[in-house]
N, C-alpha and C positions, 0 to 999 in steps of 0.2 A: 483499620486502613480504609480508606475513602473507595467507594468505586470505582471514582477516577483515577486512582493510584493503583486498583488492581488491574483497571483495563488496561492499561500503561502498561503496566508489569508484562502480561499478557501478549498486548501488542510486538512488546520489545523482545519478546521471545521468538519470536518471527520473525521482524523487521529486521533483527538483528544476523538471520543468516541471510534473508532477501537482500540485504544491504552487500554482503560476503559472495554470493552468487553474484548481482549487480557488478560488482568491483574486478571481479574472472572474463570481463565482456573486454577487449579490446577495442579499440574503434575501428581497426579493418571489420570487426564482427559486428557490427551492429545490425547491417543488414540479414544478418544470418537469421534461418528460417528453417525448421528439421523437414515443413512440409511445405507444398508449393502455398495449401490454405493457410497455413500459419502465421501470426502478427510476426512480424521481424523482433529481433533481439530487445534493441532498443526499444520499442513502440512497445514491446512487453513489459520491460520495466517502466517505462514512462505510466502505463497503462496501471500498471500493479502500484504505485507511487500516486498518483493524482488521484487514482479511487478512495483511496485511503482516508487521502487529505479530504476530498469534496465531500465524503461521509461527515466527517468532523468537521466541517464549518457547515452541514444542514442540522448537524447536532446541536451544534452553536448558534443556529438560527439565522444564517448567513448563506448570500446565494455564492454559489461555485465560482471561482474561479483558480488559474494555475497558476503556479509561479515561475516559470517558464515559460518564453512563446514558442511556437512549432519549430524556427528556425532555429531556436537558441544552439548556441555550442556546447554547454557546458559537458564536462563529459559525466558518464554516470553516476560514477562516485561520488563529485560533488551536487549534483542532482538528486540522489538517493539520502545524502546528508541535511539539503536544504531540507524537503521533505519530511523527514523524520522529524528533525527540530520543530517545523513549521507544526507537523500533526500532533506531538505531541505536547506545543502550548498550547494547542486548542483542545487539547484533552481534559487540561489540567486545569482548567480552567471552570469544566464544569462541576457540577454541584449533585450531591447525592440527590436531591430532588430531582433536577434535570433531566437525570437518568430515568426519569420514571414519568416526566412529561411525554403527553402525545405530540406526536408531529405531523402531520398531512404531508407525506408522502407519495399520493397515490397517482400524481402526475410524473413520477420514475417507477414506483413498485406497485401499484394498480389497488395501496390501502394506505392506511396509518399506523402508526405505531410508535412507540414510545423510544428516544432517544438511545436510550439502552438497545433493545432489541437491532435499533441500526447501525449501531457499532458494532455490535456484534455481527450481524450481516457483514461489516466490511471487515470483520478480519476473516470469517471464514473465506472473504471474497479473497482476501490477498495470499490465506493460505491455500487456497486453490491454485494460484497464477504460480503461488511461489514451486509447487509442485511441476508445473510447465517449466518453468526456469531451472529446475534442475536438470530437466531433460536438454535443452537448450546449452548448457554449460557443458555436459557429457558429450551431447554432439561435436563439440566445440573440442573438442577430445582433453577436458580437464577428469582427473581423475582424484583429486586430492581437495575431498569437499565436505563441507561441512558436514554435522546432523542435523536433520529436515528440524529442530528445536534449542534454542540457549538455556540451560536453567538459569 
């Protein structure tokens, strides 16, 4: 199996419940917030979603951009789906070599490092947030949630 087919693997074992918490967010709740410092609901997924992506197009050699503007409507669900799709055609795209190309990074993470190692930076990143979003979903008083992984 390719790299990029187990990063994928991987990835989707995560994205796949962050998608599932994403989808428990009503849009009276989006503003919702467990702490006054807290990203709001929305802006947490938005945030956990776009890191993702912008990881994998600097993998890909490409400068950031979102697929969504600030104002956009769309509601999460299908924002969490565009996302997905979008991250992981740029996943698949790469190449076991690529994985192990350097990348100058160090005007966001203060070094370089090799494409691999930055993907994995963004998923720990996302299984971090996704962490926060369980808490966020339980505030929300859902009780009937996934496990924090898919096999």
């Amino acid at each position: 199996m390719s790299k990029s087919a187990q990063l994928i693997d991987y990835l989707m074992s995560h994205r796949e419940v962050t998608n599932e918490l994403a989808a428990k967010i009503d849009p009276d709740h989006y503003t919702f917030k467990p702490t006054p410092t807290s990203m709001e609901a929305q802006k947490l997924v938005n945030h956990i979603l776009e890191s993702t992506y912008t990881f994998a197009r600097l993998a890909n050699k490409q400068e950031p951009e979102k697929l969504f503007d600030e104002d956009d409507t769309a509601d999460l669900t299908e924002r969490a789906q565009e996302y997905t799709e979008a991250t992981v055609k740029l996943l698949s795209k790469l190449t076991d070599e690529e994985f192990e190309q350097t990348l100058d990074v160090s005007h966001i993470f203060g070094k370089e490092m090799t494409a691999g190692q930055l993907l994995n930076m963004a998923i720990d990143h996302e299984i971090n947030h996704k962490g926060n979003l369980f808490v966020y979903v339980r505030e929300m008083g859902h009780t009937d949630l996934p496990m924090y992984v898919k096999a």
